[in-house]
Jmol script that loads the backbone (N, CA, C; Angstrom):
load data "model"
ATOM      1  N   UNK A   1      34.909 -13.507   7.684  1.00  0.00           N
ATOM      2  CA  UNK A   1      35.802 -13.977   6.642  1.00  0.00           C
ATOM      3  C   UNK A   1      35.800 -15.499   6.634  1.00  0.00           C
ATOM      4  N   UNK A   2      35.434 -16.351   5.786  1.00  0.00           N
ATOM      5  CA  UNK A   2      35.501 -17.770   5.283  1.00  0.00           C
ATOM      6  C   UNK A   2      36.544 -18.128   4.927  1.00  0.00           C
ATOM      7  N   UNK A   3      37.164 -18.865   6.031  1.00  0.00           N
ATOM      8  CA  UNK A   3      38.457 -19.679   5.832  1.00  0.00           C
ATOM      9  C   UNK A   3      38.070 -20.846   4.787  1.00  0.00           C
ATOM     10  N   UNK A   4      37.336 -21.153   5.342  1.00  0.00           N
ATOM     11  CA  UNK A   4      36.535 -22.578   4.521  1.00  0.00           C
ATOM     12  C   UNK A   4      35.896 -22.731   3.380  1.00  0.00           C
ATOM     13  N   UNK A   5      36.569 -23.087   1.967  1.00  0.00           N
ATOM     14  CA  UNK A   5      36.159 -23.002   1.106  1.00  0.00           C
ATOM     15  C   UNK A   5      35.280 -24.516   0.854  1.00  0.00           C
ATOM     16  N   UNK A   6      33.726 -24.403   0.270  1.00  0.00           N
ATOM     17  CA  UNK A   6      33.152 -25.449   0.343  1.00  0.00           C
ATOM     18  C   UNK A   6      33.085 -26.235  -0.940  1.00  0.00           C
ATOM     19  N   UNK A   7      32.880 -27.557  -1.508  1.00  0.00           N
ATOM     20  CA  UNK A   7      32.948 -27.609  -3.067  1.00  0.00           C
ATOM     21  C   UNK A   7      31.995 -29.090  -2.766  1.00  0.00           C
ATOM     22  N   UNK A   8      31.104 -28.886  -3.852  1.00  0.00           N
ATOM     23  CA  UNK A   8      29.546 -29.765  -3.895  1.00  0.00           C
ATOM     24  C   UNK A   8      29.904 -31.135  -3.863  1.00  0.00           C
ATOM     25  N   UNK A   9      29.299 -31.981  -3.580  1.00  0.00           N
ATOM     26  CA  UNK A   9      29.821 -33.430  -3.961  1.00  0.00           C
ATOM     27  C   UNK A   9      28.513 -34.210  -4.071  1.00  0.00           C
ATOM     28  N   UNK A  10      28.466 -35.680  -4.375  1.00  0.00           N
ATOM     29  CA  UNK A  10      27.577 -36.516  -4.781  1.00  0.00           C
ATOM     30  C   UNK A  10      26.403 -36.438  -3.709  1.00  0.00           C
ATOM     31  N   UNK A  11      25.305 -36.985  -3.900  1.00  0.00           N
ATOM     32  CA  UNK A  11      24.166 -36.706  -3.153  1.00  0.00           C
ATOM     33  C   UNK A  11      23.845 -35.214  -2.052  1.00  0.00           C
ATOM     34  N   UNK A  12      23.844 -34.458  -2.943  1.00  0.00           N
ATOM     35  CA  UNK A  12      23.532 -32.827  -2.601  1.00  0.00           C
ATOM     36  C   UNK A  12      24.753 -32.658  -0.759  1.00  0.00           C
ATOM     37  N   UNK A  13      25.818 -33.039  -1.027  1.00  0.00           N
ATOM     38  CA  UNK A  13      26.724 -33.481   0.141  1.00  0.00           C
ATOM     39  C   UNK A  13      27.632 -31.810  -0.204  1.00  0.00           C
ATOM     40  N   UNK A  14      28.502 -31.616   0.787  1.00  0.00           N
ATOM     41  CA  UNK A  14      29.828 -30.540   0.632  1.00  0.00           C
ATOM     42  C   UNK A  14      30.919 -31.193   1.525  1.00  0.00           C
ATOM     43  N   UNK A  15      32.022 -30.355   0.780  1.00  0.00           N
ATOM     44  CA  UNK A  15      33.331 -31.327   1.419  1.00  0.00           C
ATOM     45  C   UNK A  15      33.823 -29.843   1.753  1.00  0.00           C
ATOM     46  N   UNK A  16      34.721 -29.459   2.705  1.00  0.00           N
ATOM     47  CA  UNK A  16      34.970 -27.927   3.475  1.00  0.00           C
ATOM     48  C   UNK A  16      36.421 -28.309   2.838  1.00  0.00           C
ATOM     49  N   UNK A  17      37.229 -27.171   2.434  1.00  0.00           N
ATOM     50  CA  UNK A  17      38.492 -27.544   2.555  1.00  0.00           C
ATOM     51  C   UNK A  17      39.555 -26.365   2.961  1.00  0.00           C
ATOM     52  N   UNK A  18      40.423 -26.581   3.847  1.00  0.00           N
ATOM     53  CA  UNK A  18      41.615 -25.548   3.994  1.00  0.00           C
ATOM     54  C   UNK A  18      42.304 -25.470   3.499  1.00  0.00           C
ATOM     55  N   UNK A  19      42.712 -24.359   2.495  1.00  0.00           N
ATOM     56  CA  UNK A  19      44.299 -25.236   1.286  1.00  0.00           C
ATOM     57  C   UNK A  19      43.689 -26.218   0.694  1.00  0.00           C
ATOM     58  N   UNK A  20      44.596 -27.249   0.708  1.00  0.00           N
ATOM     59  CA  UNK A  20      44.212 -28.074  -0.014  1.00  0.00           C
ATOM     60  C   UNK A  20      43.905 -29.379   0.443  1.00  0.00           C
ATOM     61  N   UNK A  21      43.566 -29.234   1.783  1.00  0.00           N
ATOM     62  CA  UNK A  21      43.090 -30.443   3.172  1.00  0.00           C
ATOM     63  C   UNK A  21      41.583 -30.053   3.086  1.00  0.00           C
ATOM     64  N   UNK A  22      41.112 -31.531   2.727  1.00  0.00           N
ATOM     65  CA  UNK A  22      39.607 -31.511   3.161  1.00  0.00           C
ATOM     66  C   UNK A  22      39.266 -31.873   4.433  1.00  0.00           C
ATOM     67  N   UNK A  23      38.634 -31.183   5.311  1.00  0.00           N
ATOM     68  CA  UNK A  23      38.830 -31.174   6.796  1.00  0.00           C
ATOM     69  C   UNK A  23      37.491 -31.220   7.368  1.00  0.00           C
ATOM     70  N   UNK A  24      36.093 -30.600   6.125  1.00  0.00           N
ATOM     71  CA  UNK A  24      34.966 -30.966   6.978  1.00  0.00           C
ATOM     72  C   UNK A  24      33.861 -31.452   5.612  1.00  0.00           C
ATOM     73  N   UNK A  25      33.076 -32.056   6.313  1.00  0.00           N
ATOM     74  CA  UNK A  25      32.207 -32.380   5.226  1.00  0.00           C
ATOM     75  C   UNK A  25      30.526 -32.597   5.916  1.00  0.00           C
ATOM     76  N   UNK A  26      29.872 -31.914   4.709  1.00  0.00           N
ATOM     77  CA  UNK A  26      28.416 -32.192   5.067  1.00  0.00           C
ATOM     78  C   UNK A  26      27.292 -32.574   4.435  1.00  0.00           C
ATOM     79  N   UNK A  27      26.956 -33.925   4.848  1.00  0.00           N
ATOM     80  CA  UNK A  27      26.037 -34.604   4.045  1.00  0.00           C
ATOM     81  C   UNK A  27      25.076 -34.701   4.092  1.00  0.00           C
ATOM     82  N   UNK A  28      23.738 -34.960   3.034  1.00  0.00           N
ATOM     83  CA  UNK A  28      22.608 -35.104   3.380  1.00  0.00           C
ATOM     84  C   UNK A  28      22.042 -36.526   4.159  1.00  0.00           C
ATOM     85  N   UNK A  29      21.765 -36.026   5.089  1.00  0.00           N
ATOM     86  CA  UNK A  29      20.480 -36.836   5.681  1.00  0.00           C
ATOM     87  C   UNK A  29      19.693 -37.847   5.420  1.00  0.00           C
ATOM     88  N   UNK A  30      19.955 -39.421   5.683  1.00  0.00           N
ATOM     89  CA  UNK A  30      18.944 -40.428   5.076  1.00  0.00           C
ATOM     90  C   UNK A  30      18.233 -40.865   5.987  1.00  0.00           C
ATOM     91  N   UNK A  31      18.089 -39.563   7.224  1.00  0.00           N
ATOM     92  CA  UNK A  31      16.528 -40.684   7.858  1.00  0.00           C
ATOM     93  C   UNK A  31      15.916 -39.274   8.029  1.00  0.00           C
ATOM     94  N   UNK A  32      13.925 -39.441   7.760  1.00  0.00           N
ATOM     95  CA  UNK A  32      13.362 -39.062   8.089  1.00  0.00           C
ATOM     96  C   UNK A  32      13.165 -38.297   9.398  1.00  0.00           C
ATOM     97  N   UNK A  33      13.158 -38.692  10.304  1.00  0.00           N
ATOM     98  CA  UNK A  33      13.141 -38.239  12.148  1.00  0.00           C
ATOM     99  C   UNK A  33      14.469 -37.391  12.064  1.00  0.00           C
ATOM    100  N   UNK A  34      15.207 -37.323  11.739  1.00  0.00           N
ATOM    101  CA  UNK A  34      16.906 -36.445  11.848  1.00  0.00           C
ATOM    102  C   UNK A  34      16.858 -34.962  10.960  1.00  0.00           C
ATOM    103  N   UNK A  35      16.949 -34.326  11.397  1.00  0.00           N
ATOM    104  CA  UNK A  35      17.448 -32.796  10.859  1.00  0.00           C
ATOM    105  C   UNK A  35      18.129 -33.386   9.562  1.00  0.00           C
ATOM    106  N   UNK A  36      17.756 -32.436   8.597  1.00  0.00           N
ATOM    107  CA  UNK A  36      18.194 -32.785   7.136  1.00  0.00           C
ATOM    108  C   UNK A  36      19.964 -32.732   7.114  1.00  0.00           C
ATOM    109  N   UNK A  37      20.992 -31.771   7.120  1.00  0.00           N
ATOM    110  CA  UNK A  37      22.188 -31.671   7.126  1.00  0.00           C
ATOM    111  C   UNK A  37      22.852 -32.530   8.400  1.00  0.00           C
ATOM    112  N   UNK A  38      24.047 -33.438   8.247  1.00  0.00           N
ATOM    113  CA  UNK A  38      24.952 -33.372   9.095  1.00  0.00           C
ATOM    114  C   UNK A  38      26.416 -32.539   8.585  1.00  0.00           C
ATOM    115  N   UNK A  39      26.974 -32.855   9.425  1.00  0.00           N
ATOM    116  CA  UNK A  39      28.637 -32.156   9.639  1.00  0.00           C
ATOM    117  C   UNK A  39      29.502 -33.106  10.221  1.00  0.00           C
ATOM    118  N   UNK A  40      30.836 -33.168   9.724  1.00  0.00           N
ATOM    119  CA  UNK A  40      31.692 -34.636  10.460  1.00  0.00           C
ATOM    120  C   UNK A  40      32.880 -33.492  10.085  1.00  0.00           C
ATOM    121  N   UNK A  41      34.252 -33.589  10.567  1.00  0.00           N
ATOM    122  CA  UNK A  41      35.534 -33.274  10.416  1.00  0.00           C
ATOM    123  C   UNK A  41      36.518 -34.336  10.777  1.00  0.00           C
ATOM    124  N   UNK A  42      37.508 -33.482  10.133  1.00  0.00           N
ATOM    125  CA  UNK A  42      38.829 -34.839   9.816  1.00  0.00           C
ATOM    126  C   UNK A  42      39.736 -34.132  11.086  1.00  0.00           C
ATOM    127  N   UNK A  43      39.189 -33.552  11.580  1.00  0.00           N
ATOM    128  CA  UNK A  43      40.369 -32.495  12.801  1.00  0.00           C
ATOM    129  C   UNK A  43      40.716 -33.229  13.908  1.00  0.00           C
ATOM    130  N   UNK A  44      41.773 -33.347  14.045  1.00  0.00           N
ATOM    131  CA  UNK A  44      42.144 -34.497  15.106  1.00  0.00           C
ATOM    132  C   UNK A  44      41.542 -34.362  16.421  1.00  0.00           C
ATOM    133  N   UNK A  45      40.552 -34.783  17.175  1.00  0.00           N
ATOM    134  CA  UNK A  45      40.206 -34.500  18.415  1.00  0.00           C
ATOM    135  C   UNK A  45      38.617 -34.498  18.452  1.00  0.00           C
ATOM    136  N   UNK A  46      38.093 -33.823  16.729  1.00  0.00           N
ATOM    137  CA  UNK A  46      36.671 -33.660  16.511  1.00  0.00           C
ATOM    138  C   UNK A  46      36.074 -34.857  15.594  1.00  0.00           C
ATOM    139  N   UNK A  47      36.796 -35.683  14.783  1.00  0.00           N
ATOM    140  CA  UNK A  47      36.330 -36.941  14.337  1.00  0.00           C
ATOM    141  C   UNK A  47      35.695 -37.228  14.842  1.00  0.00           C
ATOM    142  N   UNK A  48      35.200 -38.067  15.811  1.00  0.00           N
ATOM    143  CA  UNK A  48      34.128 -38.763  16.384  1.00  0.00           C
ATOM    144  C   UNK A  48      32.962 -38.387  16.418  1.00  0.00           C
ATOM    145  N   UNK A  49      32.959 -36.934  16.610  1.00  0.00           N
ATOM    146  CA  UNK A  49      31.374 -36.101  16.354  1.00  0.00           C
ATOM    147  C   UNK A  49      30.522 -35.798  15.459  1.00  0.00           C
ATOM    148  N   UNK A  50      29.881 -35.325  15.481  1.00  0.00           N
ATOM    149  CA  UNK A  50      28.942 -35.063  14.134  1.00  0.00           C
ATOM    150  C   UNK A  50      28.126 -33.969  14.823  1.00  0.00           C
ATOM    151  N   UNK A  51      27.581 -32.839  13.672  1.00  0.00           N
ATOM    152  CA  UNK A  51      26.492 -31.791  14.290  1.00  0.00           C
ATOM    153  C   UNK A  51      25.613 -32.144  13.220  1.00  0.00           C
ATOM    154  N   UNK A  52      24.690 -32.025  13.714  1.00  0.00           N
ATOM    155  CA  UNK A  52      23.498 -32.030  12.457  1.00  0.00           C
ATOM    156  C   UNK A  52      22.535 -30.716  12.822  1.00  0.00           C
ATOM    157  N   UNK A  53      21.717 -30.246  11.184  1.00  0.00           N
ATOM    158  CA  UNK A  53      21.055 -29.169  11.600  1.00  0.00           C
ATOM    159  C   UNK A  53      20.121 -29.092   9.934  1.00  0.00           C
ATOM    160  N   UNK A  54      19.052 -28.712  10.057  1.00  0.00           N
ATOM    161  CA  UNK A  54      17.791 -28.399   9.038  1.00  0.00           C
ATOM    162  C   UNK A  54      18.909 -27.596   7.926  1.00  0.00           C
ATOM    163  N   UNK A  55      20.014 -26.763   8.162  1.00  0.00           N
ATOM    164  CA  UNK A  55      20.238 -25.506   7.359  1.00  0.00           C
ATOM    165  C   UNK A  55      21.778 -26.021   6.924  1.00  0.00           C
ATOM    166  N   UNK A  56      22.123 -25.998   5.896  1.00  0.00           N
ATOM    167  CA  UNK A  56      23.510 -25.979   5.721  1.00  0.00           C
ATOM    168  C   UNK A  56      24.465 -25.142   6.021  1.00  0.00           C
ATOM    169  N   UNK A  57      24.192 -24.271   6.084  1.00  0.00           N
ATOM    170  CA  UNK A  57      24.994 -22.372   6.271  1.00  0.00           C
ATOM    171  C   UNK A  57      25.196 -22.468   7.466  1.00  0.00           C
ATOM    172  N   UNK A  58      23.567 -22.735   8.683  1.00  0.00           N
ATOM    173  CA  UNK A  58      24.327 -23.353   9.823  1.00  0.00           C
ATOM    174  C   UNK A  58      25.500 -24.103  10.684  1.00  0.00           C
ATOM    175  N   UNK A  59      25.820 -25.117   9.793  1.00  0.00           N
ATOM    176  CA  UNK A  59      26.609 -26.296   9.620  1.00  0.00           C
ATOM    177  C   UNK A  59      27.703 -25.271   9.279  1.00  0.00           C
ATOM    178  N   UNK A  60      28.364 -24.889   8.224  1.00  0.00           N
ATOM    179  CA  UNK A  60      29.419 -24.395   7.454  1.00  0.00           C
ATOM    180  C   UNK A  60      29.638 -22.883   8.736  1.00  0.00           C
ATOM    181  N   UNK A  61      29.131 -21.984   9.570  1.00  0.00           N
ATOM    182  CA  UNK A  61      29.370 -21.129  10.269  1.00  0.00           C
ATOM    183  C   UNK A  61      29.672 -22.170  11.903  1.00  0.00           C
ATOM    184  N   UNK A  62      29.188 -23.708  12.027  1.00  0.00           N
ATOM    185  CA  UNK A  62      29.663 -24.032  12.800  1.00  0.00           C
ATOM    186  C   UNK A  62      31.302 -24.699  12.729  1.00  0.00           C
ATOM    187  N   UNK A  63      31.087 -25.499  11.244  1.00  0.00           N
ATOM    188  CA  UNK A  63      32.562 -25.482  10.932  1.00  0.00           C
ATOM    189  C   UNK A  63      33.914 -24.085  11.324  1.00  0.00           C
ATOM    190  N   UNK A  64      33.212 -23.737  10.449  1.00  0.00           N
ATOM    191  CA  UNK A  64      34.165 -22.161  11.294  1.00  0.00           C
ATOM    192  C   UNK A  64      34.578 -22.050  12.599  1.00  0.00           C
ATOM    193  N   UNK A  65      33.379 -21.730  13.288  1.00  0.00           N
ATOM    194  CA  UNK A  65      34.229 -22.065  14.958  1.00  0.00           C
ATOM    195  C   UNK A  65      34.713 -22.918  15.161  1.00  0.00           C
ATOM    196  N   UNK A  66      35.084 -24.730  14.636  1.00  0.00           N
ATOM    197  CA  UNK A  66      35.723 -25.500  15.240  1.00  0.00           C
ATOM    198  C   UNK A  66      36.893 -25.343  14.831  1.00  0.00           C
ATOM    199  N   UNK A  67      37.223 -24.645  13.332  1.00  0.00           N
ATOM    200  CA  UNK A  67      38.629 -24.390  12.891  1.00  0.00           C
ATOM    201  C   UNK A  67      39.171 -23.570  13.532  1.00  0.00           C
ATOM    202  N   UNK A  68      38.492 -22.349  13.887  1.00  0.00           N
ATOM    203  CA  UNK A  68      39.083 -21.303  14.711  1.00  0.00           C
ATOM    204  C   UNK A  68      39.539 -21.809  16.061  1.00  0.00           C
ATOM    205  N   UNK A  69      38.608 -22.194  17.163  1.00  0.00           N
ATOM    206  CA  UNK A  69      38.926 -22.896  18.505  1.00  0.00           C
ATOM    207  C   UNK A  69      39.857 -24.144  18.153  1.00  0.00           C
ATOM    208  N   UNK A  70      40.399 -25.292  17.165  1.00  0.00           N
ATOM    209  CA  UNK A  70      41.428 -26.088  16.460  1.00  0.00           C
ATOM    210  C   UNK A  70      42.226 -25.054  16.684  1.00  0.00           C
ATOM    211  N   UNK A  71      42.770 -24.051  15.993  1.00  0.00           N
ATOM    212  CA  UNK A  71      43.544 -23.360  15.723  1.00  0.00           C
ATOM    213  C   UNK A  71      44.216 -22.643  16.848  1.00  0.00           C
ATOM    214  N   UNK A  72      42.976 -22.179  17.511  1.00  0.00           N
ATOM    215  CA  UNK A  72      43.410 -21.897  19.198  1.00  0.00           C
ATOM    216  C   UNK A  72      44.149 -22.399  20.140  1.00  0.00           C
ATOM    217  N   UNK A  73      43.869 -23.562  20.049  1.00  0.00           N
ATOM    218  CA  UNK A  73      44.048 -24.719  20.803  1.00  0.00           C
ATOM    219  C   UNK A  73      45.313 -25.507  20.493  1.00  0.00           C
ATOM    220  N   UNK A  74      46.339 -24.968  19.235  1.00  0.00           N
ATOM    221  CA  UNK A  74      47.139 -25.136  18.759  1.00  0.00           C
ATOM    222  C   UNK A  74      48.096 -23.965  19.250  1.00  0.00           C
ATOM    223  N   UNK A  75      47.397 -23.110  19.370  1.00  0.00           N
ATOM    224  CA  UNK A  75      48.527 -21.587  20.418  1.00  0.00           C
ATOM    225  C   UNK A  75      48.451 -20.711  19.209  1.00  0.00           C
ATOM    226  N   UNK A  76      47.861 -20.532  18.235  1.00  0.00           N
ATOM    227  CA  UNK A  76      48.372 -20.002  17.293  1.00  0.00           C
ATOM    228  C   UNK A  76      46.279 -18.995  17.054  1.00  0.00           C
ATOM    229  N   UNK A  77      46.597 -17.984  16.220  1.00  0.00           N
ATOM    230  CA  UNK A  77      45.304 -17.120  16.374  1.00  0.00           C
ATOM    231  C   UNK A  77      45.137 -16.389  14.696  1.00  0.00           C
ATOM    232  N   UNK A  78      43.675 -16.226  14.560  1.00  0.00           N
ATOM    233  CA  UNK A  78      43.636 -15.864  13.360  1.00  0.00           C
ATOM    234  C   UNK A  78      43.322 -14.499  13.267  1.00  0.00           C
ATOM    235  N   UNK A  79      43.657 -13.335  12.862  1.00  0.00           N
ATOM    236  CA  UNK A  79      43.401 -12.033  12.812  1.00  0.00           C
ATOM    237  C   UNK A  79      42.365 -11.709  12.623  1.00  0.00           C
ATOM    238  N   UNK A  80      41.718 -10.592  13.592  1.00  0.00           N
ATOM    239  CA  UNK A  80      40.471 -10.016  13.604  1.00  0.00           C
ATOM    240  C   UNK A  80      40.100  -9.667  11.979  1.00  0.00           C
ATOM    241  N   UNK A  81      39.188 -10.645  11.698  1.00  0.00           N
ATOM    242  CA  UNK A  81      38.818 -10.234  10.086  1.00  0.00           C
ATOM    243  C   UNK A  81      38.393  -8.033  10.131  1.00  0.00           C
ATOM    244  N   UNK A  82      37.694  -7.640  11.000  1.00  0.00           N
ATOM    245  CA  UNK A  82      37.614  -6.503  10.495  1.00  0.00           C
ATOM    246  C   UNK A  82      38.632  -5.757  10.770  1.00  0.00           C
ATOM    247  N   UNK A  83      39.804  -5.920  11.083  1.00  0.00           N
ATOM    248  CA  UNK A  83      40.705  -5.041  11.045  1.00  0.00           C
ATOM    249  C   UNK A  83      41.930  -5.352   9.838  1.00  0.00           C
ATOM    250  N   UNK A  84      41.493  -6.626   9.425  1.00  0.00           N
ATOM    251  CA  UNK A  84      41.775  -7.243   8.143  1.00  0.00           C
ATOM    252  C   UNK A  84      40.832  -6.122   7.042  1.00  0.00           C
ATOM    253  N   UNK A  85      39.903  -5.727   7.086  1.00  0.00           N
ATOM    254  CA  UNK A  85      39.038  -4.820   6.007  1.00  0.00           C
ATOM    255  C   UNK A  85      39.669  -3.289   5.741  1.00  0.00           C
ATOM    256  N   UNK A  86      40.080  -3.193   7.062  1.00  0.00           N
ATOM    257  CA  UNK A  86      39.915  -1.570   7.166  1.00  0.00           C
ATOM    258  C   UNK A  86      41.694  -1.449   6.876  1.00  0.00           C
ATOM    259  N   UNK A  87      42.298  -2.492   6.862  1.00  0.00           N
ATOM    260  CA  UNK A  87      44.093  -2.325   6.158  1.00  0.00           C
ATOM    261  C   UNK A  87      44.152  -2.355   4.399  1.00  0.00           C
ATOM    262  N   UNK A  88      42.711  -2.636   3.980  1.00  0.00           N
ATOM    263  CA  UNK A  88      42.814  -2.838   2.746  1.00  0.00           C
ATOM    264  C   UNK A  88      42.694  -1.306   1.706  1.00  0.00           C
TER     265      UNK A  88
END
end "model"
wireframe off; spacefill off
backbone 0.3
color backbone group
């Protein structure tokens, strides 16, 4: 289940957003030698980092785990998406 809704931005870039907090973003790549995608977040603790990777989808399923482990790490837990399916 995709917490993270993604929405396109200038130079083939994505901005992640929760609600209505943009929290991760992933841009294209301006050097040659570097894996085409990076990844940066606004999450207090993960700012400073960056992931980079050839695949965007990569990037956006790693976003995911940092919101989830954020979220963790806050004491608070997000419901097993498939038991989220099978109540529907």
């Amino acid at each position: 289940m995709a917490r993270i809704t993604w929405k396109e931005t200038k130079y083939a870039g994505e901005d992640g957003y929760v609600g209505r907090l943009r929290l991760f973003s992933i841009s294209f790549g301006s050097r040659r030698d570097e894996p085409t995608y990076r990844l940066s977040s606004d999450l207090q603790g993960f700012s400073p980092k960056a992931w980079k990777d050839d695949a965007a989808d990569v990037l956006k399923a790693r976003a995911e785990r940092i919101l989830e482990a954020y979220v963790r790490e806050l004491g608070a837990v997000f419901p097993d998406s498939s038991s989220e399916e099978g109540s529907r």
